[in-house]
TILUM-857226 format. One record per residue (C-alpha): x, y, z. Coordinates in steps of 0.25 Angstrom, whole numbers, plus 5000, padded with zeros to 4 digits. Each point is the difference from the previous one (the first is absolute). Layout:
// residues N
- c1|c2|c3
- X|Y|Z
...
This chain:
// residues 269
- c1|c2|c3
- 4682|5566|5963
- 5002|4995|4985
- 5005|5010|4991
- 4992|4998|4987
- 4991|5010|4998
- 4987|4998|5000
- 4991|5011|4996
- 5007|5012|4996
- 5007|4996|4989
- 5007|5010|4992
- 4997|5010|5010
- 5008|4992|5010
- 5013|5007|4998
- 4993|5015|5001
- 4994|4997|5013
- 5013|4994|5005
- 5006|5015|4997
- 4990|5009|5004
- 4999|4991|5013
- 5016|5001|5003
- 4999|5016|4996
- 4989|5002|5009
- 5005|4992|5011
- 5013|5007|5000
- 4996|5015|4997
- 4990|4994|5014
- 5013|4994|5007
- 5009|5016|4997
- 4988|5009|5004
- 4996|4992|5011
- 5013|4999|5005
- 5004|5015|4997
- 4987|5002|5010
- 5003|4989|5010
- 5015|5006|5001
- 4995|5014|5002
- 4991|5000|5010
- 5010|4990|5009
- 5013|5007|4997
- 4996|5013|4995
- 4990|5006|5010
- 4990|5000|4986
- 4986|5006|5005
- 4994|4991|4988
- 4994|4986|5008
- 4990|4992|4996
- 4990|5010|5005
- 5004|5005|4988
- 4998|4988|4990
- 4984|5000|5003
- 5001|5016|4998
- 5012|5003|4987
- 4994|5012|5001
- 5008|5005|4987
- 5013|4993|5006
- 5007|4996|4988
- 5009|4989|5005
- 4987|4994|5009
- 4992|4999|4985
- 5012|4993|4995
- 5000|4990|5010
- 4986|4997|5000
- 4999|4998|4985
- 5013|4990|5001
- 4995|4992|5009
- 4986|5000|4994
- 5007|4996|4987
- 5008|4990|5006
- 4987|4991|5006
- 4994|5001|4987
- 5012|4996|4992
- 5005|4991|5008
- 4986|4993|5002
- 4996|4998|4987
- 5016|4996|4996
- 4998|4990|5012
- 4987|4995|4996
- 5005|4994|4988
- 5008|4990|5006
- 4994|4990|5009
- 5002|4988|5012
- 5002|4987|4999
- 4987|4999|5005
- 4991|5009|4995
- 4992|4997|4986
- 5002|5009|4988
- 4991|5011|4999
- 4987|4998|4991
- 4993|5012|4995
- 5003|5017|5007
- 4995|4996|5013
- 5008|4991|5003
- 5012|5010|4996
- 4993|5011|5008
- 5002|4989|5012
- 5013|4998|4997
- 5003|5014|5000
- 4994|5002|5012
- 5008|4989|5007
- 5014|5005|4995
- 4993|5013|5007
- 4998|4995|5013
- 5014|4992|5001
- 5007|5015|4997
- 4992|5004|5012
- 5005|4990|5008
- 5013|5004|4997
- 4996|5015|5003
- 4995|4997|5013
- 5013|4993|5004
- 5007|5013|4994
- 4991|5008|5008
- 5003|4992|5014
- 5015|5000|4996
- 5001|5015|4999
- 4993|5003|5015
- 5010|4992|5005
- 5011|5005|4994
- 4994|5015|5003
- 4997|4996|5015
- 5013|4993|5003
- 5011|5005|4994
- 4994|5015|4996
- 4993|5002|5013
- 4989|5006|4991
- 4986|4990|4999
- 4991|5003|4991
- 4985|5004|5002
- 4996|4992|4987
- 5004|4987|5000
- 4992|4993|5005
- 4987|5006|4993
- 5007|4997|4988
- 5001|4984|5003
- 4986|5002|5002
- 4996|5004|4988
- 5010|4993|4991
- 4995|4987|5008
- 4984|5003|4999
- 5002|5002|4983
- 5011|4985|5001
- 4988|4993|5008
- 4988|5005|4989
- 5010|4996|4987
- 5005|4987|5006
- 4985|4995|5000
- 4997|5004|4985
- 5014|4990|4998
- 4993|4990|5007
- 4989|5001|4993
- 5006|5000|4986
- 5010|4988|5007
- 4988|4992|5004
- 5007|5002|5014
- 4989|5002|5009
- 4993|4991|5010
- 4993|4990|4993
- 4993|4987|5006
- 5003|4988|4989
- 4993|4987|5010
- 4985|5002|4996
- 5005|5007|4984
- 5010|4989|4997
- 4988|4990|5001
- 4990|5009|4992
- 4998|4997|4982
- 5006|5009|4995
- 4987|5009|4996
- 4996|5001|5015
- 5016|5006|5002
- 4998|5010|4989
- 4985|5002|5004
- 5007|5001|5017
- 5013|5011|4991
- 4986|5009|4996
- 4995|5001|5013
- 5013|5003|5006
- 5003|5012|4990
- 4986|5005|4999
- 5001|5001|5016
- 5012|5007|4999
- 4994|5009|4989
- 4989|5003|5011
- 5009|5005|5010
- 5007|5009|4991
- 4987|5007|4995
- 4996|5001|5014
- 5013|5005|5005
- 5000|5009|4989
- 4985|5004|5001
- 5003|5004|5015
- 5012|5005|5000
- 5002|5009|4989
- 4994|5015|5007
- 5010|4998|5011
- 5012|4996|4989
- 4997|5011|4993
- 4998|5011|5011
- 5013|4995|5006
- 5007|5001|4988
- 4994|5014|4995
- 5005|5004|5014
- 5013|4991|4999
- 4997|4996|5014
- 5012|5000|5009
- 5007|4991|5012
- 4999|5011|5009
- 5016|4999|5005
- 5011|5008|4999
- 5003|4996|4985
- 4985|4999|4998
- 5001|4991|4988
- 4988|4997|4993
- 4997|4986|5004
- 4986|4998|5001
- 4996|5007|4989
- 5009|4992|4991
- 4999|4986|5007
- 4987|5001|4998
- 4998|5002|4986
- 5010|4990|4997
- 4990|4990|5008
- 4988|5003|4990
- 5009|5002|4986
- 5009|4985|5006
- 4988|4992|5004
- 4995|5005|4985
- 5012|4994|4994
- 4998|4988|5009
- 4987|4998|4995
- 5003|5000|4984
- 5012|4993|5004
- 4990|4989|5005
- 4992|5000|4988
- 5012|4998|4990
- 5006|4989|5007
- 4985|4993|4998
- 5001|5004|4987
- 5014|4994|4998
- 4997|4987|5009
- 4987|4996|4995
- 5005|4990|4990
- 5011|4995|5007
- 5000|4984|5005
- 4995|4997|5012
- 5012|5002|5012
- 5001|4990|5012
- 5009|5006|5013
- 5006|4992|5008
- 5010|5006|5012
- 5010|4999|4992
- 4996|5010|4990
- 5004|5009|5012
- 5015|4995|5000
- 5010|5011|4992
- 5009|4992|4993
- 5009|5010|4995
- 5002|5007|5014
- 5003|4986|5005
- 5011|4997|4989
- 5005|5014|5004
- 5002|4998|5015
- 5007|4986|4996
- 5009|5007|4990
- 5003|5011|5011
- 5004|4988|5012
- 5007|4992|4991
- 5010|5013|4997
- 5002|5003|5013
């Protein structure tokens, strides 16, 4: 990733800092609690993160690691890939955001999978929670991975019949697509919203032996992502409206910095 920074600016450096303090204050108390429930017999599990209940060094933990996604995501946000296009307006820095969210949750799921081996094999002692967590971590990386591609223009698009169309009829065709997408969200929304909100008021639960509270908070996350989805769509009209006409070919789908990157890696080795 290029290392220019491309919205923060003087802030860049601060959330650098509060990102490394918060990741590491995360890594000790984590780890503190990681190393006393396998080696030390600790009674506190993660049973007991979804239920602090005035545990001091579970708070602690819990606010780490919420200020280190934060941190880190927005310190992440504002340096981008090779091939993504510089962000245009807060939306598509929300996007961004988002995107560096669900690429820390990739890395948490693998974390998570990590540590159940490690606890089954080699402590003899399997976890009741891992799995669920996975879950959970993955239904929230499947719902902010379709914002980025909405905000990447990444989605599924058909170009054969709009590459022959003027360029009014593509902007008249970009309308349509938005204002359908607009539709289902104010449906979604319009039907959905009781049974959010009653799952929520009553923070729902998996019904497991962890019992975390999966469907009440997958479920809100669908209405309040499909949301952002939506604005996302309308801001990406906005900002594409005056562009020139663009004509794909199969070789728009060609990366050409990954290919330079895998000649570079067989011609070291």
């Amino acid at each position: 990733m290029d290392q220019e920074g491309v919205w923060l600016g003087p802030l860049r450096a601060p959330m650098r800092m509060a990102a490394i303090v918060f990741v590491a204050a995360a890594i000790l108390t984590g780890g503190w609690l990681i190393f006393s429930a396998l080696v030390l017999g600790s009674e506190i599990g993660m049973h007991q993160m979804l239920r602090p209940d005035g545990l001091i060094s579970v708070k602690l933990t819990l606010w780490s690691l919420l200020g280190a996604v934060i941190f880190s995501s927005v310190y992440l946000s504002d340096t981008i890939g090779m091939i993504e296009p510089k962000p245009r307006g807060f939306f598509d820095v929300l996007s961004l955001i988002v995107a560096r969210l669900s690429m820390i949750g990739i890395v948490a799921v693998v974390v998570v999978m990590f540590y159940e081996v490690v606890a089954r094999y080699v402590f003899e002692r399997p976890t009741l929670w891992a799995n669920e967590l996975s879950l959970w971590i993955a239904g929230f990386i499947f719902l902010f991975a379709g914002q980025y591609a909405m905000q990447q223009r990444s989605h599924i698009r058909i170009y054969i019949i709009y590459d022959m169309m003027p360029r009014w009829a593509q902007k008249a065709s970009d309308c349509m697509s938005v204002l359908l997408i607009w539709i289902f969200t104010i449906s979604l929304v319009w039907g959905g919203y009781d049974e959010i909100k009653a799952k929520l008021l009553r923070m729902e639960t998996f019904g497991t032996a962890w019992d975390p509270p999966i469907p009440a908070t997958i479920k809100f996350a669908i209405l309040f992502i499909i949301c952002l989805v939506a604005v996302q769509a309308l801001s990406n009209l906005i900002a594409d409206w005056n562009k020139a006409p663009e004509h794909h070919t199969p070789a728009d789908e060609i990366d050409e910095a990954e290919i330079e990157s895998i000649r570079r890696t067989l011609e070291d080795s």
